[in-house]
C-alpha positions as CSV (number, residue, x, y, z in Angstrom):
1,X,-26.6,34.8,64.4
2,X,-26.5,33.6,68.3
3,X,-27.6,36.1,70.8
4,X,-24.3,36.1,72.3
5,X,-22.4,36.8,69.7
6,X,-24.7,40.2,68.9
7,X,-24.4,41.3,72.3
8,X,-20.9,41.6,72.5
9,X,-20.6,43.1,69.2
10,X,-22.9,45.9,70.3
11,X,-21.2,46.8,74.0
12,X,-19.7,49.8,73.1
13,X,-18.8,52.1,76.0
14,X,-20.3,55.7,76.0
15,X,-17.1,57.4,76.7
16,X,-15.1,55.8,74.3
17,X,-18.4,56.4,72.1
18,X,-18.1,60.6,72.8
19,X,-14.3,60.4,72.9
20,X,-15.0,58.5,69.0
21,X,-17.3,61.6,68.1
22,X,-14.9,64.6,69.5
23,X,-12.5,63.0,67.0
24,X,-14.3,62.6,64.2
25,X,-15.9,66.2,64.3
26,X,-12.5,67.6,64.0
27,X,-12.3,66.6,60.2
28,X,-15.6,68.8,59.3
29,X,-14.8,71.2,61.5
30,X,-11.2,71.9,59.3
31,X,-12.6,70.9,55.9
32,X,-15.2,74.3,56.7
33,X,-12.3,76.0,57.8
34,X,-10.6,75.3,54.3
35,X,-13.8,76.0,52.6
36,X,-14.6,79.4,53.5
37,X,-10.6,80.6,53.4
38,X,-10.9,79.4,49.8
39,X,-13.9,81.0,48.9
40,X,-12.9,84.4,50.5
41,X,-9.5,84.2,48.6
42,X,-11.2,83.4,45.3
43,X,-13.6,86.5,46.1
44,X,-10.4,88.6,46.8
45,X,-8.7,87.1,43.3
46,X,-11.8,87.3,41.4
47,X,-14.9,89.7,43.1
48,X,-17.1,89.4,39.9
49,X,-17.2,85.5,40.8
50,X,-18.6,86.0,44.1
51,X,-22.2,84.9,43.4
52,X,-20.7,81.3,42.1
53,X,-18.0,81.0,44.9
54,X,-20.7,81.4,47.5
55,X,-22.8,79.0,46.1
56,X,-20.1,76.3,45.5
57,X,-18.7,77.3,48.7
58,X,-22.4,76.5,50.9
59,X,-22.9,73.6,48.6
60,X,-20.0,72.2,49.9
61,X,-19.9,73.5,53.4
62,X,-23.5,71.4,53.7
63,X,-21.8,68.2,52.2
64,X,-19.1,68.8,54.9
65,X,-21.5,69.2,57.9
66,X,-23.5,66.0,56.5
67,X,-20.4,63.7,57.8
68,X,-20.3,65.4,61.3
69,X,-24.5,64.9,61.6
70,X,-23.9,61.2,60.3
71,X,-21.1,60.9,63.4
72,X,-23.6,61.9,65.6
73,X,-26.1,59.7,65.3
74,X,-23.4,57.3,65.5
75,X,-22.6,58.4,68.7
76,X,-26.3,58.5,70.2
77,X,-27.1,55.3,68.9
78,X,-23.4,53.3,70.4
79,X,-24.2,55.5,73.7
80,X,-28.0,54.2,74.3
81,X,-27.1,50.7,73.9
């Protein structure tokens, strides 16, 4: 592709770059919310399946926090450029 055409496909201003990241971490940060509340009701409901609701539940609480990493390596590379 022509030089020109990269470099304004890449100017990305680091505001709008951290205001695009403050936005995005809010869905992790509620999906964790939602994960926890259902594994402490479950534990209430059921405490004999603790030991498999805790594991499910960090299983997916890591899966979760893998999207808000991803974002912010998004952010630090449209910041530096």
């Amino acid at each position: 592709m022509n030089d020109a055409v990269l470099a304004q496909t890449v100017n990305i201003n680091p505001g709008l770059a951290a205001i695009g990241y403050g936005l995005g971490a809010i869905g992790p940060g509620i999906g964790v919310g939602l994960i926890f509340a259902a594994v402490i009701n479950g534990t209430a409901r059921q405490p004999e399946a603790k030991g498999k609701l805790q594991a499910l539940g960090y299983s997916t609480f890591v899966l979760s926090e893998v999207l808000a990493l991803i974002g912010i390596v998004v952010y630090f590379i449209a910041s530096t450029k």
